[in-house]
Each structure stands twice: as structure tokens, then as C-alpha cells.
C-alpha positions in Angstrom: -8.2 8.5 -20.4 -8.1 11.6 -22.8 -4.7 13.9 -23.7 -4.5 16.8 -21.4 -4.9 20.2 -22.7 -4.8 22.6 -19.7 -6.6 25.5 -21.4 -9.7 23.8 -22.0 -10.4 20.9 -19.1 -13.5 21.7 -17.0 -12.8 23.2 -13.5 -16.5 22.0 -12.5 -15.6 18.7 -12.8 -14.4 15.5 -10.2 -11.4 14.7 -12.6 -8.1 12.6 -12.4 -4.9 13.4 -13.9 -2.8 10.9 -14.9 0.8 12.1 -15.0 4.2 10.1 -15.3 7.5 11.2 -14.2 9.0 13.5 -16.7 5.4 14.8 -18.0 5.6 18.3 -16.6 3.1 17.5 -13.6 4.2 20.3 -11.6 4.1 22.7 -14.8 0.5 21.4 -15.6 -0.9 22.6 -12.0 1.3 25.9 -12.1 -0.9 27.1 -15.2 -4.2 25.1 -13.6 -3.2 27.6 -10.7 -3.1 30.4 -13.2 -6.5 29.4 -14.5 -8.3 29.4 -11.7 -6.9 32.9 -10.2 -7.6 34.3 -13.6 -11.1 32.9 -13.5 -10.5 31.2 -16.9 -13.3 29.0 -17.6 -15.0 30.0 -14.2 -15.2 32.0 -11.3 -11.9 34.3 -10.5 -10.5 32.7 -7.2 -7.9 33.6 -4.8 -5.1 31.8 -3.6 -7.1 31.1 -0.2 -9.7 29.5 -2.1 -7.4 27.1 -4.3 -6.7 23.9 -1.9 -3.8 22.1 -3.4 -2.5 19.2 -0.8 0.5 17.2 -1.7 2.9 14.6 0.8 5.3 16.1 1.9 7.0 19.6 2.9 9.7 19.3 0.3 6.9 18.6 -2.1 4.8 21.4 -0.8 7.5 24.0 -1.1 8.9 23.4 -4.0 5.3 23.3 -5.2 4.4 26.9 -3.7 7.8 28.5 -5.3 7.0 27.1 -8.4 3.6 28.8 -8.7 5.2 32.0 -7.0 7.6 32.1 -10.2 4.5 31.2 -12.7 2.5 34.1 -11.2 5.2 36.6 -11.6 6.4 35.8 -15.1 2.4 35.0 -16.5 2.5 38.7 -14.9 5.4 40.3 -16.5 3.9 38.8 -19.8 1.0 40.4 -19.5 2.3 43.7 -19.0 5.1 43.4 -22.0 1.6 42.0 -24.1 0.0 45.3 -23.3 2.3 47.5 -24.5 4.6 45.5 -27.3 2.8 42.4 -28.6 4.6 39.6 -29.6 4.0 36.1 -31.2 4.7 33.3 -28.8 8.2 31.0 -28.7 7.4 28.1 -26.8 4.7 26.5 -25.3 4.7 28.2 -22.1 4.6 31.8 -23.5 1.6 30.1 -25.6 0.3 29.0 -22.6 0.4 33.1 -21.2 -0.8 34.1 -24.5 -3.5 32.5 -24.9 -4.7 33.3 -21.3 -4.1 37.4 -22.0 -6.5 36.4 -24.9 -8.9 35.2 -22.7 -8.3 38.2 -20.2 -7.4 41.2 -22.6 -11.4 42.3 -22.1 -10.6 43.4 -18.6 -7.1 43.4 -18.4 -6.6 45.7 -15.6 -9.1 43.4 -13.3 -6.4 40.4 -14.4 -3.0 42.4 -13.5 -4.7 43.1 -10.5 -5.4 39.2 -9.7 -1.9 38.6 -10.6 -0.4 41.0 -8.5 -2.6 40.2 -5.2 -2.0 36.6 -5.8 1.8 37.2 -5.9 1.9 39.2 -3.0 -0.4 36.5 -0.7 1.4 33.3 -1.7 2.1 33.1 1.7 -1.3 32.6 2.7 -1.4 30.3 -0.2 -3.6 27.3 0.6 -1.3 25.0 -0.3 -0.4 21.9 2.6 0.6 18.4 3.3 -2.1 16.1 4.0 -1.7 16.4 7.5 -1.6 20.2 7.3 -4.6 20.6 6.0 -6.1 17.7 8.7 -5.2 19.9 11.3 -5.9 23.4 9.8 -9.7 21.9 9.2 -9.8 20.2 12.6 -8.8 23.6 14.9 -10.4 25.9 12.3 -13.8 23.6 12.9 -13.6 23.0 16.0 -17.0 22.6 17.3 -17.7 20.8 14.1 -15.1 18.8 14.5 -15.5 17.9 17.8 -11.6 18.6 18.3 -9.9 19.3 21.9 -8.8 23.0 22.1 -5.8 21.6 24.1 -4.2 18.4 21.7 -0.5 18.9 21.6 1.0 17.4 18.4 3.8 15.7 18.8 5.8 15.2 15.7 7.5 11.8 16.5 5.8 9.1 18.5 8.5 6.1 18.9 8.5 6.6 22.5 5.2 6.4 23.0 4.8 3.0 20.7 7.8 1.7 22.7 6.0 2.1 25.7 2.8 0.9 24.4 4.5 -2.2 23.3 6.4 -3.0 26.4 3.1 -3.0 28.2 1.0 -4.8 25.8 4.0 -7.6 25.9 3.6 -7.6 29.6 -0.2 -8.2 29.6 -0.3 -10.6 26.4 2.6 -12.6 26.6 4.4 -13.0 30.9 1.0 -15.5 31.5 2.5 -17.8 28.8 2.7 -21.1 29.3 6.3 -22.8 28.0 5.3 -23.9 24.8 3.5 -20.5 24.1 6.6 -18.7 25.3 9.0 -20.7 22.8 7.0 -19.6 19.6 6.6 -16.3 20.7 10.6 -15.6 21.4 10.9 -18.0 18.2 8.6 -15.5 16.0 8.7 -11.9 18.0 12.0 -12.1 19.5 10.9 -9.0 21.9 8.9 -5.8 22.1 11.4 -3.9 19.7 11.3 -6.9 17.2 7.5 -7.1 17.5 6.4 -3.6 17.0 8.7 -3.3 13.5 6.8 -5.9 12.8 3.5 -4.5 13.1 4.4 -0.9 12.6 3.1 -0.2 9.3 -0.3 -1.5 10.0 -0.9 1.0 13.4 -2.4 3.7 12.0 -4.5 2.2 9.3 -7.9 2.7 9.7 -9.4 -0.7 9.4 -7.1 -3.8 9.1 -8.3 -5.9 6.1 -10.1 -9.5 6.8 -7.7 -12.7 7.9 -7.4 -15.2 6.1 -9.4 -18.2 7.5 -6.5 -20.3 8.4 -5.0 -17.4 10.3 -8.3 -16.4 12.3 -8.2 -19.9 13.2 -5.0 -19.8 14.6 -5.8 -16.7 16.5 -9.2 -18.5 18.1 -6.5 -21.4 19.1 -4.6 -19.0 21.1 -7.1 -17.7 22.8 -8.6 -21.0 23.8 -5.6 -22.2 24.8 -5.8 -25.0 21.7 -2.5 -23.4 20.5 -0.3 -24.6 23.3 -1.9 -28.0 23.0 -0.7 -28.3 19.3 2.2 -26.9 19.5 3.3 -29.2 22.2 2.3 -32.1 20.0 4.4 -30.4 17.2 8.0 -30.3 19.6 7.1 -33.5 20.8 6.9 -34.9 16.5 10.4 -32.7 16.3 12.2 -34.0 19.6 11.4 -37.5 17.6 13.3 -36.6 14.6 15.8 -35.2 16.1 16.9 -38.2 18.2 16.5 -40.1 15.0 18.4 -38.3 12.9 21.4 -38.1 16.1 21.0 -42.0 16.8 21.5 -43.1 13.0 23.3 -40.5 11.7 25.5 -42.7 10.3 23.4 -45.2 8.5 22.2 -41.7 6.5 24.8 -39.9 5.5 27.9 -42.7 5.1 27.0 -43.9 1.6 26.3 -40.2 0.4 29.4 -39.4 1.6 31.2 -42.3 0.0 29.4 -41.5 -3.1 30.9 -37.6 -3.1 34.2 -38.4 -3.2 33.6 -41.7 -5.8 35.5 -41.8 -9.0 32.4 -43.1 -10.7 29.5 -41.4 -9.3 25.8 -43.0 -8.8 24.2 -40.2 -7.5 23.9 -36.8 -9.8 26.4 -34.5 -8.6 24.0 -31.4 -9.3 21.9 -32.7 -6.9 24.7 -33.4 -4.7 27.6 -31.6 -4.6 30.2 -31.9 -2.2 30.3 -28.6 -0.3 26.5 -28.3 -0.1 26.0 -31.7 1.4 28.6 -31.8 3.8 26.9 -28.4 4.9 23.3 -29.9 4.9 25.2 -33.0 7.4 27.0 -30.4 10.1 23.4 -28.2 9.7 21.5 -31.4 10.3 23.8 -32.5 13.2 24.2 -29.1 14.9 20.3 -29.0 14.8 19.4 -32.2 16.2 21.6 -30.9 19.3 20.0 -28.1 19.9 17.4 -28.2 22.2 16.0 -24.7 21.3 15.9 -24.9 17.9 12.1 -25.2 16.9 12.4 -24.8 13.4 12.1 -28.1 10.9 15.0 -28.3 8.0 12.5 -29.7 5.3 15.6 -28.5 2.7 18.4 -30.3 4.3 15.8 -33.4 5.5 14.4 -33.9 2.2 18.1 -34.9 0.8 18.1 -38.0 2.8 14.6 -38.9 2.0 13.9 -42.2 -0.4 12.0 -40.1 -3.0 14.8 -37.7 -3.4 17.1 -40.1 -3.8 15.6 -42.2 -6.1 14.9 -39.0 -8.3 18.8 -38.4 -8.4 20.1 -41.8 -8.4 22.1 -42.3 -12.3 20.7 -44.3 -15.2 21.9 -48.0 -14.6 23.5 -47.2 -11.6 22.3 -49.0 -8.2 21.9 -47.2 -5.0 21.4 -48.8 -1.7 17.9 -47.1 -0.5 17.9 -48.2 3.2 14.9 -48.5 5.9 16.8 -45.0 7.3 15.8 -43.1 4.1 12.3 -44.5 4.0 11.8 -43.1 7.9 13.0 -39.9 6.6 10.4 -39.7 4.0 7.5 -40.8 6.7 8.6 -37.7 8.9 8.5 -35.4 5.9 5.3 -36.6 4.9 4.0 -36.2 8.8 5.4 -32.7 8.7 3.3 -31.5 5.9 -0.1 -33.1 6.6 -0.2 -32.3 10.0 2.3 -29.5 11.4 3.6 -27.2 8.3 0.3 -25.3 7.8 0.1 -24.3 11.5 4.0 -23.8 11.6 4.1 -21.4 9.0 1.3 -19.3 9.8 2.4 -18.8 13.6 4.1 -15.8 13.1 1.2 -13.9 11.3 -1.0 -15.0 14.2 1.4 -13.6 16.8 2.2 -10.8 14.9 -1.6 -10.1 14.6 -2.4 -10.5 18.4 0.1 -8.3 19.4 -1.0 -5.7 16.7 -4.9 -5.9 17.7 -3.9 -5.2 21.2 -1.4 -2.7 20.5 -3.8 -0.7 18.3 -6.7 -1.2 21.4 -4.0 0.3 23.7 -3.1 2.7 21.5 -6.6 4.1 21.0 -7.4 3.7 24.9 -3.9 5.9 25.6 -5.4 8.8 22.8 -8.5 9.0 24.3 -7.5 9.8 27.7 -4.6 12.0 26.6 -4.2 15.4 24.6 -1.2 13.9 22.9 -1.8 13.6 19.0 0.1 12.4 16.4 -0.1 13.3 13.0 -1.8 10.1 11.9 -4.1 10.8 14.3 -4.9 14.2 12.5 -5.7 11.7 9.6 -8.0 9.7 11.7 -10.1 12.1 13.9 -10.5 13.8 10.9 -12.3 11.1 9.0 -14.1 9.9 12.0 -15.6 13.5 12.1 -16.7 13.4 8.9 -18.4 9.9 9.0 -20.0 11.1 12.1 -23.9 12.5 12.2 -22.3 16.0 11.8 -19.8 14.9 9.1 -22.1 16.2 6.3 -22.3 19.7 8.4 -18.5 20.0 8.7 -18.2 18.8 4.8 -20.0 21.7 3.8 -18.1 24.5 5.9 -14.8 22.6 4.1 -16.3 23.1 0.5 -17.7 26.5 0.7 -14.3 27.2 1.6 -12.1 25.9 -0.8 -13.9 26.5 -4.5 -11.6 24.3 -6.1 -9.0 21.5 -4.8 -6.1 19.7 -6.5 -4.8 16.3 -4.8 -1.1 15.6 -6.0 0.5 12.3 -5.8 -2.9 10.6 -5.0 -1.0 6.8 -5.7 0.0 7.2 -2.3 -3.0 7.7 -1.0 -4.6 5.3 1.5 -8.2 4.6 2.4 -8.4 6.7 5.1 -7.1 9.4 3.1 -9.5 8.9 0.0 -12.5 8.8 2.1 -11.9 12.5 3.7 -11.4 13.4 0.1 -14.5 11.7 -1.1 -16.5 13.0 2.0 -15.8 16.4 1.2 -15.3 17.2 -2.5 -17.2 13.7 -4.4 -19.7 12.7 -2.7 -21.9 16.0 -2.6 -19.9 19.1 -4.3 -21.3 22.2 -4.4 -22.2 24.1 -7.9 -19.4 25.2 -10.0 -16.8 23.5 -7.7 -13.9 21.4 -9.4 -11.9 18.5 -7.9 -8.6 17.4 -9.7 -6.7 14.1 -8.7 -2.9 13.7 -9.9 -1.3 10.8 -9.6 1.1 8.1 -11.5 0.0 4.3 -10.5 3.3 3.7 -11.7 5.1 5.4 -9.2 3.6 4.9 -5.5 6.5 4.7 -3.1 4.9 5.2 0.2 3.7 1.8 0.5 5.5 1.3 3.7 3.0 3.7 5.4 0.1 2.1 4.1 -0.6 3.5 0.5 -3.1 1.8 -1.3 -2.8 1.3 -4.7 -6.5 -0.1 -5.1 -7.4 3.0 -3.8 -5.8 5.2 -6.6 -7.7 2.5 -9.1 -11.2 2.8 -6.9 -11.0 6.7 -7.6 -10.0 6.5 -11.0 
């Protein structure tokens, strides 16, 4: 990376912009702005012809008032130049100086730039991401291949809470009991499952499962995962009527030991409060009939290994057959059940999120409703398509310059509409700018990729 100097970075250049908080970001593309309507270091444009996208409307307002205000004081400078010179104070009024320098040839032509630009801020290209999807979608239409009757609809929880109801209906009522107990175990409901999932809807592709997780999802739809699950609550239904039939036998020398004046177990390992939680936890659990989970914490603490390992230096510490059968069901747990157990709720979560998504798509296609991710996606799919390159061209000839801000949070989808247009095959003397702060991406939640900020830069 090399220092910023506004004045003299090429505007015919694919570039990114590394800017912290605190830097002056939004300073640095007011006077890029300033460059570029001035025709600094290329070809005078207008403020139609200046795409600047950002994330959000707050963002893009404050963003379009901001080069409003540069505009009008770069143009008051100009004119007080003109007629009383003066030596620059700062580094903005540097900043105006040494653009009247570059101007002062045809200084009328320049007011006149400034003025215009001033007065059409309005028509300012200047847009979310999602504005400028749809702009380019309904502006190229045919191109496109865009419906002239979509409705956008700003919010689309209803729809997904629809969707979700439905695909629960159709993926989950057939289940047999065993299925049904890990899905209420790890879904809950439609509500529960669709938070779950939520952030992964819209993305574009979902990235390759793990192998252990694909496997889980091909024993579902076999029918293989009911079969091992029910050998998994039979194993539990065996320790649990272990643990309530000698109950006793494990926890009466512990106990005894808690309360000893001379202690031969260390009480760091076993203090008095946390065991006598672990026994009720252990005791309500083997009870309950619905309880599916397996308490390797509070398990392990009546195991011979563990015991052993906090048993005092010349102390002696009865290790009865009880503690050894303990240790055989923990060891049973782990080579044979815990790797399935704990990637169940990835597998359900994924099988409900595959046919969500399949619904989804099936529900857009037969529907003019849109949603603004959607503006995202059809987008992209445009441009990948066999007229992509066609309505990449009509994009670029439009906009002779275009500056991406905040581009951490930018996903893959995202990047490659970016790429499409302004990388991959830019036109002569066009200049593409990417701002962004890896430091600082907050919009992971929606699917911001951070690789993808480190793939452009």
C-alpha cells in the first residue's frame, strides 16, 4: 500500500483505498468528487457520470451533503482566488488552491462546472447498493431481462414466515418419533428455525459442508438418521437408569468427603456448591424422559479417571465398580455417539435452509414480489448471463468513473457485479476506486465477507 495524496492518484486506474476510522475517508472522496467534476487529471465529468455507492441511506446522505458543502465552498474559493489571492491556511484551502492552479487556464469553463454541479446534486449519482441494483435493472430493462411489473417490498418477514411454516409442514409432519425429538430438540419451531438460518437466505451460493455434516444430511434422507439416533436414546435411557438405580453408591462418599474435616479429594475440583449442583442436575436428568441431551460435565465428575486425577497425595480414596461404569459410558459416548450428536443441529439447520431457499426461489419466480436482496441477485444473474457482457457495457459507458465505500462489507455477490462491470473489462480512461477498512466490517450478520475485501485488494 502507498500514502494517499489525492491530487495526484490516477483516475484511470482499478484502485483500493485503504481508510481507517478517523482518517478523513469522507473528506478524501469529497475532493476525489472535486477532481473528477473539474476534470483534474482527466476528462471533466458530471455528477451523473460519477457513480459513488455506499450501504446505507444515512451513509448516502450524509455523503451527498457533504460533497454539496465541498462544491460550494471549492466554489466560493475560486471566485475570492480570482479576484484577491491569498496563500493557503490549512490543508483543505491547499487542497482548493492547488486545484484553481490546475484550472486557472480556463477558469470560467471551471466556475461553470462548479456551479452546474451544485445546482444538480440532486440528480447526483450517488446510491446504496441496492439503489443502484434497481436503478440499473429498470433503466436496462430488456438487458436485464427485468419484469416491468416487480413490486419491491421493503420488509419481507411475512413472507419468510410463511415460507417457513410451509417448508416445516413438508420437511418435518412425516417424521418418524425419533426424527421428531431431535428436530423440537435442535429447531424448537418454524420461528426458532428460520433465525437460525436467516443470515444465510440471500447469499448467493452457500459454501461446501463439511464432510461429516454432508454425511449427516445423506443419513436423513435415507432414513439412516432415525436408525442411529434410536440406538443413541436407547445408550442414554441405559445411563440414565444407571445413574437413578445407584445413585447412591456414586455420590455418598463424595458427599461425605465435602463436608470432611480432612479432605481426600481437592476441593478445587470439588467444591461443595458445584457438586451438590452437578447431583440434583444429574438426578433431575435421569428423570426426565425428554431430556435428550448427555451431561459429559457433570458425568465426568463421577468417572474413575477424574477421580483418580483429584484424589490428594497420600490420601486413599475408595474407587468403586460404580465409577469405573461411569468411565465405560463416557468412553462409549465419545467413540460412538458425540460426533453425530453434535453435528445434528447443523444438519437440521441445513435441510431446512436448502429447502427454504428452493421455496423461496420457486415463490419469486412465480410472483412479482422482490425484495431488495433480490435486486442484488437478479442483478448479478444478469450479468453472468450470455447478455451480461452487453448490459456491462451500457453500465460503464454510463458511469466514467465509480467509487465503492465501505467495500469490508461487501459480500460475494456484491463484488462480482462490481467486478463484472468495472474490472473485468473497463473501458479507456475509466477509473474504479474501492474504500474500505478490513478493520472495521460490521455487517457480518448479513453475510459480509471479509475474504472478499482481501480477494479485491
Amino acid at each position: 500500500m502507498k500514502p494517499l495524496n489525492v491530487l495526484e492518484m490516477p483516475l484511470d486506474k482499478v484502485a483500493l483505498i485503504e481508510a481507517s476510522a478517523g482518517t478523513g475517508k469522507t473528506y478524501t472522496m469529497a475532493n476525489l468528487y472535486l477532481r473528477l467534476l473539474l476534470g483534474v487529471g482527466c476528462t471533466p465529468m458530471t455528477v451523473e457520470q460519477i457513480l459513488v455507492v455506499t450501504f446505507t441511506k444515512a451513509a448516502t446522505a450524509e455523503l451527498r451533503d457533504r460533497i454539496r458543502a465541498n462544491i460550494q465552498q471549492c466554489h466560493a474559493y475560486f471566485k475570492a482566488q480570482q479576484t484577491k489571492p491569498s496563500t493557503p491556511s490549512d490543508s483543505q484551502s491547499q487542497y482548493y488552491f492547488d486545484l484553481f492552479q490546475a484550472t486557472k487556464a480556463d477558469y470560467a469553463a471551471a466556475i461553470l462546472r462548479l456551479r452546474i454541479a451544485e445546482r444538480e446534486m440532486d440528480l447526483a449519482s450517488v446510491y446504496t447498493i441496492h439503489a443502484f441494483c434497481q436503478k440499473m435493472l429498470t433503466q436496462f430493462a430488456f438487458e436485464s431481462g427485468m419484469r416491468f411489473d416487480f413490486e419491491l417490498h421493503t420488509y419481507e418477514s411475512e413472507l419468510l414466515r410463511k415460507l417457513s411454516q410451509s417448508v416445516w409442514r413438508t420437511e418435518f409432519y412425516s417424521c418418524d418419533l425419533v426424527e421428531a425429538k431431535a428436530v423440537s430438540k435442535h429447531l424448537s419451531d418454524p420461528a426458532t428455525a428460520l433465525d437460525l438460518v436467516r443470515s444465510h437466505i440471500y447469499q448467493q451460493k452457500l459454501p461446501d459442508l463439511p464432510q461429516a455434516i454432508a454425511e449427516g444430511v445423506k443419513d436423513w434422507q435415507s432414513g439412516n438418521f432415525s436408525k442411529q439416533n434410536q440406538a443413541y436414546l436407547d445408550f442414554l435411557e441405559e445411563v440414565k437408569t444407571y445413574w437413578r438405580e445407584n445413585e447412591t453408591a456414586l455420590t455418598e462418599a463424595i458427599i461425605a468427603d465435602l463436608s470432611a474435616s480432612a479432605r481426600q479429594l481437592n476441593a478445587n475440583k470439588y467444591k461443595e456448591n458445584t457438586t451438590l449442583e452437578r447431583i440434583a442436575l444429574l438426578a433431575w436428568w435421569s428423570k426426565n424422559s425428554l431430556d435428550s441431551s448427555f451431561p459429559t460435565d457433570a458425568l465426568l465428575r463421577f468417572s474413575t479417571d477424574y477421580i483418580s486425577g483429584a484424589i490428594k497425595k497420600s490420601c486413599e480414596f475408595e474407587l468403586n465398580a460404580h465409577f469405573a461404569k461411569i468411565q465405560d459410558f463416557l468412553t462409549a459416548y465419545e467413540e460412538e455417539f458425540e460426533a453425530a450428536q453434535s453435528q445434528q443441529s447443523e444438519v437440521l439447520q441445513y435441510i431446512f435452509l436448502t429447502a427454504l431457499r428452493s421455496k423461496l426461489a420457486e415463490y419469486k419466480a412465480t410472483h412479482s414480489e422482490k425484495g431488495f436482496n433480490d435486486l442484488l441477485t437478479l442483478l448479478n444473474q444478469a450479468l453472468q448471463s450470455p447478455q451480461g457482457a452487453h448490459l456491462a457495457a451500457h453500465i460503464r459507458r454510463q458511469f466514467s468513473f465509480a467509487m465503492i465505500d465501505e467495500f469490508q462489507d461487501t459480500d460475494v455477490t456484491q463484488y462480482e457485479i462490481f467486478s463484472k462491470i468495472f474490472i473485468q473489462q473497463p473501458e479507456a480512461g475509466q477509473g474504479f476506486i474501492m474504500i474500505g477498512d478490513p478493520k472495521q466490517s460490521i455487517y457480518k450478520f448479513r453475510g459480509a465477507d471479509i475474504f472478499t475485501y482481501l480477494k479485491a485488494s
